[in-house]
N, C-alpha and C positions, 0 to 999 in steps of 0.2 A: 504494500500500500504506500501511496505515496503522502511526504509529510504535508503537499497542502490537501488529501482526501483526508486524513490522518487527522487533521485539525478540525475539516468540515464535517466529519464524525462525530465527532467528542463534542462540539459546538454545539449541531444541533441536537443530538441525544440529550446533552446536557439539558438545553430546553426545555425539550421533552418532558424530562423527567423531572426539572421543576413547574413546570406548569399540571402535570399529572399531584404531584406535591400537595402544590398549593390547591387544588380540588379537592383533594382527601382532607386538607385542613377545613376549607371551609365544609364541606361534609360533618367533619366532627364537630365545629360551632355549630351549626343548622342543628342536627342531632340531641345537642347536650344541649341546646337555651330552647328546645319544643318537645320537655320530655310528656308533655300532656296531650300530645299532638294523635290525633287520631293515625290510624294504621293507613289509613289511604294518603295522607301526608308524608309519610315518611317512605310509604310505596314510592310516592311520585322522584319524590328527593334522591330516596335510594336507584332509582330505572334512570332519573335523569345523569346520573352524576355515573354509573356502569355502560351509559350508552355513547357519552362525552369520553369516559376514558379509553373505552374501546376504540371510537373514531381514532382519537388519537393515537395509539398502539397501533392500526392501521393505516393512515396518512402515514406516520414514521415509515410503515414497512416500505411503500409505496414511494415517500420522499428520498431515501438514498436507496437506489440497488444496489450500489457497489455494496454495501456492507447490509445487510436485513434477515433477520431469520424466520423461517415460518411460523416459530414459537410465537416470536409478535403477533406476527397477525394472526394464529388460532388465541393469544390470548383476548385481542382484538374482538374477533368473534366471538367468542364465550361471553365479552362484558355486553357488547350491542345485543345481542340475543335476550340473555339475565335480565337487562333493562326493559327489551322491548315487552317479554312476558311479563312484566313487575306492572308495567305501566296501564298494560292491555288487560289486565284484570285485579284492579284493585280492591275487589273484594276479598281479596285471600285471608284467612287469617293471622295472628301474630306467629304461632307455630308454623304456617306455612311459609311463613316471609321469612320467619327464621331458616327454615329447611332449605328456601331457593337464597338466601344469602350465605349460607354453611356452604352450598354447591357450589355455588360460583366463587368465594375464597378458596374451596380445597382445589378446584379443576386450576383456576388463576392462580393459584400460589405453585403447582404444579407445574405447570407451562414453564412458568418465571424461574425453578428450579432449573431445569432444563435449559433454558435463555440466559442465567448465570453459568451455567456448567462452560455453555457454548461460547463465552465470553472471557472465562478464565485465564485463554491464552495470549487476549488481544487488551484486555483492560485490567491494569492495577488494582481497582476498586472495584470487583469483582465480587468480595466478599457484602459487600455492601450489599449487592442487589441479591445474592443470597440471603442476606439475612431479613431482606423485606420477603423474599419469596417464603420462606420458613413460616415469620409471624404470617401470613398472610395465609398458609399450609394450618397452623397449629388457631387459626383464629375459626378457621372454618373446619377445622376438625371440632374443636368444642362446640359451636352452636349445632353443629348436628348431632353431636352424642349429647345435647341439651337444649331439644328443638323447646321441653315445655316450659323453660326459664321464665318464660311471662315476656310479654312486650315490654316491659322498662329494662328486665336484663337485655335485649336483644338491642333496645337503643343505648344503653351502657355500653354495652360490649360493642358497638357499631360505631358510636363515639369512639372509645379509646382504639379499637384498629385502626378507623379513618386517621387519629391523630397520631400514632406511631408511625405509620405506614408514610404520612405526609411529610413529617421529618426525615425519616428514610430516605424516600424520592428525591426530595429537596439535597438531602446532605449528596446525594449520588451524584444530580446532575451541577452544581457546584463544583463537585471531584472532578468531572467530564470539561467542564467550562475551566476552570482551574487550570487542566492539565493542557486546553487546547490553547489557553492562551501564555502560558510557560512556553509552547511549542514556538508560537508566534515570534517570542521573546528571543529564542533561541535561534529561531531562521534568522532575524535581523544583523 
C-alpha cells in the first residue's frame, strides 16, 4: 500500500469510527434522560440509530476498495436490517426488543471480531477495535441469556453499551487520525 493510500485509510476510517462514536454516545444520553419513555420510543431510537450505523459501515465499504472487508459491510447489513424490523413493528414487547437487541450485538460484535482479527496485520490499534467487538459480543450475550430483565434493565444496559462502545469508537478512530496524520508529518 502506498503511504498516500496508507494515510487516506486511516483518515477516513478514522472518521468513520468517530462519527459511529459519537452516535453510540448520543444513543446513550437519549437512553439514560427517557428512562420512562415508552417501548415504541426507544424502538424508534434504537432502529434509527442500527440503521445510521449500518449505512455507514457500508458507505465505508463502498468509499475505499482499495482497502474494505466484507465483514463491514455484512456488519452493515445486520445493523440496516435490526433497525428496519425494530422500526416496522413497534409493537414488540420489552423482552422482544431485548431479544432483537441481544441478536444484533452478538451477530455485530461477531463480524467486528472477525474485522479486528482481519486488521491485526495492517493496524497498531487493532486491539482497540477488539475490545469494542468483545463488549459488544458479551453485551448481547447477557440481554439474551436475560431477555426478562424488565424494560428499565434493557434501557440500563443499552445506555451503558451505547456509552462504552462510543468511547471505544471514538478513542479508535483518533488512533487512525493520529497515526494518518504523524504519516503526513513524516512525508514532509
Amino acid at each position: 500500500m502506498s503511504d498516500t493510500a496508507g494515510r487516506k485509510l486511516f483518515q477516513h476510517s478514522g472518521t468513520a469510527l468517530i462519527f459511529r462514536g459519537a452516535l453510540a454516545l448520543l444513543l446513550a444520553f437519549l437512553v439514560a434522560s427517557l428512562p420512562v419513555a415508552t417501548v415504541f420510543a426507544l424502538v424508534y431510537v434504537f432502529g434509527v440509530y442500527a440503521m445510521t450505523d449500518g449505512l455507514t459501515n457500508m458507505a465505508h465499504y463502498f468509499y475505499d476498495p482499495a482497502r474494505h472487508s466484507r465483514w463491514s459491510l455484512i456488519g452493515g447489513f445486520i445493523s440496516v436490517a435490526t433497525g428496519i424490523v425494530a422500526v416496522s413493528w413497534p409493537g414488540i414487547t420489552a423482552a422482544a426488543l431485548g431479544v432483537l437487541i441481544g441478536a444484533w450485538a452478538l451477530v455485530l460484535g461477531v463480524s467486528q471480531i472477525i474485522l479486528a482479527m482481519d486488521t491485526r496485520t495492517t493496524v497498531r490499534a487493532w486491539w482497540i477495535w477488539m475490545l469494542t467487538a468483545l463488549v459488544t459480543t458479551l453485551f448481547g450475550l447477557f440481554v439474551l441469556v436475560n431477555p426478562g430483565a424488565g424494560f428499565l434493565g434493557v434501557v440500563a444496559l443499552l445506555a451503558t453499551y451505547s456509552a462504552v462502545s462510543g468511547v471505544l469508537l471514538i478513542a479508535s478512530g483518533i488512533k487512525l487520525r493520529r497515526r494518518a496524520s504523524s504519516s503526513v508529518m513524516l512525508a514532509h
